[in-house]
RODO-2510 file (C-alpha; in nm, 4 decimals, decimal comma):
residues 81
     n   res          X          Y          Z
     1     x     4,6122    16,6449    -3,4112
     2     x     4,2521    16,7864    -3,4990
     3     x     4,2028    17,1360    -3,5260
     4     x     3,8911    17,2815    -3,4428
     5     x     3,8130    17,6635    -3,5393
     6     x     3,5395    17,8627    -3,4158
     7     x     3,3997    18,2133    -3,6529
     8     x     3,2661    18,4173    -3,4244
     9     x     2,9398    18,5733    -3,6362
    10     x     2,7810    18,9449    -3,5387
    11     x     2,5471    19,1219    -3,6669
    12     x     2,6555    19,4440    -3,5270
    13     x     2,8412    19,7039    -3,8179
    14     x     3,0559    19,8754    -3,5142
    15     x     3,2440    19,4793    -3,5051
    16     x     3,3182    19,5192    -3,8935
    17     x     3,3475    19,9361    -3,9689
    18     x     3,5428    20,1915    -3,8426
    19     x     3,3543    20,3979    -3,5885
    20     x     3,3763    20,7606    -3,8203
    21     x     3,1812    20,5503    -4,0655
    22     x     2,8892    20,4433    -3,8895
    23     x     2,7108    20,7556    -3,9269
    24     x     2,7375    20,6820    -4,3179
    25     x     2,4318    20,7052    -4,4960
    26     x     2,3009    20,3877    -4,6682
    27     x     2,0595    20,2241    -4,8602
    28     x     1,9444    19,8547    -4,8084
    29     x     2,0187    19,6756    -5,0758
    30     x     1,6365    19,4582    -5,0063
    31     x     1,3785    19,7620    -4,9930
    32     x     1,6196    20,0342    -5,0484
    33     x     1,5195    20,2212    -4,7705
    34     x     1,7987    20,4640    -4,6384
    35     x     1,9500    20,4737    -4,2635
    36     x     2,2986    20,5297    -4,1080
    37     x     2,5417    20,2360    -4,1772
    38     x     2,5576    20,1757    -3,7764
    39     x     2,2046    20,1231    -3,7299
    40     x     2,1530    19,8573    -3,9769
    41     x     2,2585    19,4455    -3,9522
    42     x     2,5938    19,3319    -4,1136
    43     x     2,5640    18,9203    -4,2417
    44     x     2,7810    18,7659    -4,4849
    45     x     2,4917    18,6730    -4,8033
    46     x     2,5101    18,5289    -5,1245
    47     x     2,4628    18,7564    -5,4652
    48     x     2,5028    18,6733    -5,8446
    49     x     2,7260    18,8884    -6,0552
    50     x     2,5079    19,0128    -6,3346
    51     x     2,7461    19,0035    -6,6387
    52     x     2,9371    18,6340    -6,5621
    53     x     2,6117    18,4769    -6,2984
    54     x     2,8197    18,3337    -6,0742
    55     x     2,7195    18,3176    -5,7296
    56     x     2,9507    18,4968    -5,4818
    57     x     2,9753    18,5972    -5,1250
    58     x     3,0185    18,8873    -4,9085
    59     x     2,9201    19,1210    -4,5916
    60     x     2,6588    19,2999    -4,6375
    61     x     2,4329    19,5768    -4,4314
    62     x     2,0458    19,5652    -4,4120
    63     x     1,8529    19,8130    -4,2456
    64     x     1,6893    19,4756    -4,0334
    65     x     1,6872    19,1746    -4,0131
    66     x     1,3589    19,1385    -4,2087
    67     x     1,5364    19,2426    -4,4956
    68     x     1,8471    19,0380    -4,4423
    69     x     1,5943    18,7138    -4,4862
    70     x     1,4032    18,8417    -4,7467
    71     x     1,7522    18,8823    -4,9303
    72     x     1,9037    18,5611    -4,8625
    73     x     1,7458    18,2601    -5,0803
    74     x     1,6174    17,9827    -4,8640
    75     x     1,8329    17,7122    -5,0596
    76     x     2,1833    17,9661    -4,9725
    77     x     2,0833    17,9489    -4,6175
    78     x     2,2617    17,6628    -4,5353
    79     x     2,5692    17,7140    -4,7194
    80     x     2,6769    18,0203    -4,4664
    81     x     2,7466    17,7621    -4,1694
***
C-alpha cells in the first residue's frame, strides 16, 4: 500500500495563532520593521543557531512577502518542499 500525504502550506498567521494574538505587535525579523502579528506572512524558513551553526527550521512571520525572500537563502529554497 502507498501512502501519499498532502501539507497543506498558508501564509496566513490567523491558520497558525490564536485569534487574541494577532493584534500582537512584532518586528520582522528581515528589516525589522514593526506591525501586528496578523498582518504579516507566516512560512516555515531556515536559520543558523549562532553558538552551535547548525542550520534549523521553523515558522516564522514577515511583515511581506518581500521580506520572507530576502530571508530565505536561494540554495534553502528547495529544501522546504
Amino acid at each position: 500500500m502507498i501512502q501519499v500525504i498532502v501539507m497543506l502550506h498558508s501564509l496566513h498567521p490567523e491558520h497558525f495563532v490564536v485569534a487574541r494574538h494577532l493584534q500582537t505587535p512584532w518586528e520582522c525579523p528581515e528589516c525589522k520593521r514593526r506591525f501586528p502579528y496578523g498582518h504579516g506572512v507566516m512560512s516555515l524558513t531556515h536559520y543558523r543557531v549562532v553558538d552551535t551553526g547548525e542550520v534549523k527550521q521553523g515558522l516564522a512571520c514577515f511583515c511581506s512577502t518581500t521580506c520572507l525572500l530576502l530571508w530565505e537563502h536561494p540554495a534553502m529554497l528547495g529544501l522546504m518542499h
